[in-house]
C-alpha positions as CSV (number, residue, x, y, z in Angstrom):
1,X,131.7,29.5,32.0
2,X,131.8,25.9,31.6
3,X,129.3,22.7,32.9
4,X,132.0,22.7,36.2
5,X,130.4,26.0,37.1
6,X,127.1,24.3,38.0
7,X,125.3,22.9,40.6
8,X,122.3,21.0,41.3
9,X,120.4,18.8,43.7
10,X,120.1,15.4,44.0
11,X,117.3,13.1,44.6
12,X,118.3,13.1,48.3
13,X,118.2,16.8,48.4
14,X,121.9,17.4,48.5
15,X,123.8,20.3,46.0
16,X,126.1,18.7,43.6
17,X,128.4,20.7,42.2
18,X,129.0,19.4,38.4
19,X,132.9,19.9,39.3
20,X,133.0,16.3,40.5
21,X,132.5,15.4,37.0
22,X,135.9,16.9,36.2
23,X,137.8,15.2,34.0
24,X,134.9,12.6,32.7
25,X,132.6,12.6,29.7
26,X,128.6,13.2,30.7
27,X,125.6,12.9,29.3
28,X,123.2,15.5,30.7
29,X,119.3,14.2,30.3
30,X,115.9,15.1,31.0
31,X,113.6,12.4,31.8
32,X,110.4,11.8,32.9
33,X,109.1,8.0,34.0
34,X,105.5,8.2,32.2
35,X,106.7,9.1,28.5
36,X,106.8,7.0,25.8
37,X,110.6,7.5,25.5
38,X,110.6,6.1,29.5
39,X,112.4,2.8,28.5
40,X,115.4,4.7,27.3
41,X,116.4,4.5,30.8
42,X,117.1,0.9,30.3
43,X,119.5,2.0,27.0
44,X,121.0,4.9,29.2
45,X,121.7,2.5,32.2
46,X,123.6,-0.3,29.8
47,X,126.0,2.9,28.6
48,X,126.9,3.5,31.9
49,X,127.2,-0.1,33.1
50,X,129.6,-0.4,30.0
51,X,131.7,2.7,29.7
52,X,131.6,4.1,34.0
53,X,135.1,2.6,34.8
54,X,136.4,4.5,31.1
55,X,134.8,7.6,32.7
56,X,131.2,8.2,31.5
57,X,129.1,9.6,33.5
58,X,125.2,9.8,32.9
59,X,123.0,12.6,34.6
60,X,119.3,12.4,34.9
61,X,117.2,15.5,35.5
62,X,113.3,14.4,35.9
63,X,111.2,17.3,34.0
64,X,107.4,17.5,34.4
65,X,107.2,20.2,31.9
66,X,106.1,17.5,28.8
67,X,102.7,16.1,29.2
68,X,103.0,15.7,33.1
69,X,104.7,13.3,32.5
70,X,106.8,13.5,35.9
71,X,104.3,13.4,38.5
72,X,105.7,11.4,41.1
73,X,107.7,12.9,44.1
74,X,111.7,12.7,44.4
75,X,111.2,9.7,46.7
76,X,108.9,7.9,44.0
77,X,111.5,8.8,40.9
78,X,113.9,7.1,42.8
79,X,111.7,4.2,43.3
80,X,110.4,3.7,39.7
81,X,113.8,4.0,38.1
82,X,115.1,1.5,40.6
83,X,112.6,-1.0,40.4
84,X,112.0,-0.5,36.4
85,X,115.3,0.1,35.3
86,X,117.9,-0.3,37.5
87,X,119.1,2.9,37.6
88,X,122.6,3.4,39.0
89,X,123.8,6.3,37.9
90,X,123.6,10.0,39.1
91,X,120.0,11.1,39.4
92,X,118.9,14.9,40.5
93,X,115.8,16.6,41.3
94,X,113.0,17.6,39.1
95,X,113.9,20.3,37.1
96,X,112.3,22.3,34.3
97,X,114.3,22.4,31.4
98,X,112.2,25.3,29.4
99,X,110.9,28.8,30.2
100,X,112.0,31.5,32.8
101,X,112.0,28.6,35.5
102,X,114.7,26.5,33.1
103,X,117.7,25.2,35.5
104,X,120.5,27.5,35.0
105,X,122.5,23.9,33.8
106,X,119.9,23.5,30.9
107,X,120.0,27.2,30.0
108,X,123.6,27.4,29.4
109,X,123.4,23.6,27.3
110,X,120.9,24.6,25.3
111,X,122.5,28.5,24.5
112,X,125.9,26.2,23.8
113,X,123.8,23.3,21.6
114,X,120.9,24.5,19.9
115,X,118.5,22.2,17.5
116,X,116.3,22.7,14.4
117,X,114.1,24.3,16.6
118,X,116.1,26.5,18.7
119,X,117.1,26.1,21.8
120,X,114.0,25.0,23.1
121,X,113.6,21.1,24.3
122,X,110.8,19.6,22.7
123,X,110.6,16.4,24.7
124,X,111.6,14.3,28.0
125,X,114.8,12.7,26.8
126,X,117.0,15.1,25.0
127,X,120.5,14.2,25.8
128,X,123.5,16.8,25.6
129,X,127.0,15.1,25.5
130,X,130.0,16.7,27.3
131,X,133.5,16.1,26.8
132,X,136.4,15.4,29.3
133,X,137.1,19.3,29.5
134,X,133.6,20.4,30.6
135,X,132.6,21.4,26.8
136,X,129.1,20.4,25.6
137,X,129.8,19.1,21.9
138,X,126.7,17.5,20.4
139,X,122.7,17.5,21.2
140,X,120.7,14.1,20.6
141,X,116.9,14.9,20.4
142,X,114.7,13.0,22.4
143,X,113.6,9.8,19.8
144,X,117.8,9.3,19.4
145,X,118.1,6.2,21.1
146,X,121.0,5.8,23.6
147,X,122.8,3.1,21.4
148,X,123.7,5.9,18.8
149,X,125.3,7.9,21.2
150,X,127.7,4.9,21.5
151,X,130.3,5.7,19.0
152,X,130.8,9.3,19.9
153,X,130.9,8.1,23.4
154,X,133.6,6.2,22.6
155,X,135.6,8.5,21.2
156,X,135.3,11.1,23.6
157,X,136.8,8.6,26.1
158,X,139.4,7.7,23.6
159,X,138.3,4.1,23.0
160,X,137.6,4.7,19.5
């Protein structure tokens, strides 16, 4: 099985199957937009600006499952990251990311990429970073800060 295998809603309701990434390198994210971690959106959105025509692609996967931290409807998400942060790249619906209710996506990244806790997600923001071929090759925990995904980014698009 590999990330192509998957599907997922959008904001606007619609599946999406992950094989449209084909051939690109994603970050997969779960985000919430009342977390202290929120303005990583703005760091996430300046990666993507930067490195979309190379053939990044970001994914954000709204998660209410930290704090409540999600509240807000699909239609609001859109809004706040929109009006906040600009957000431009690929948003889906909210998710949870832990449990027996865990999207099958974040089940299968975090069986692929555990951390020093397991595979559990501690927090809104943990980003897993896929290569060109649909492999997930590193987890960033949910303090990491876009900027140092940067270098690794930039060699999995071969701009090194």
């Amino acid at each position: 099985m590999t990330f192509y295998d998957f599907e997922a809603k959008t904001l606007k309701g619609e599946n999406l199957s992950m094989n449209t990434y084909a051939g690109k390198v994603v970050v997969v994210v779960n985000t919430a937009s009342k977390c202290g971690l929120t303005p990583q959106y703005e760091g996430l959105e300046k990666l993507y600006e930067k490195y979309k025509d190379a053939g990044l692609v970001i994914l954000g996967f709204p998660c209410n499952q930290f704090g409540k931290q999600e509240p807000g409807s699909a239609a609001e998400i859109d809004s706040f990251c929109q009006v906040n942060y600009g957000v431009s790249f690929p948003m889906f619906e909210k998710i949870e990311v832990n449990g027996s209710d865990a999207h099958p996506l974040f089940k299968w990244l975090k069986g692929r990429l555990g951390s020093i806790l397991g595979s559990k997600i501690k927090w809104n923001f943990t980003k897993f970073l896929i290569d060109k071929n649909g492999r997930p090759v590193k987890r960033f925990a949910p303090t990491t800060k876009p900027k140092k995904m940067e270098k690794m980014i930039k060699e999995l698009l071969g701009r090194s």
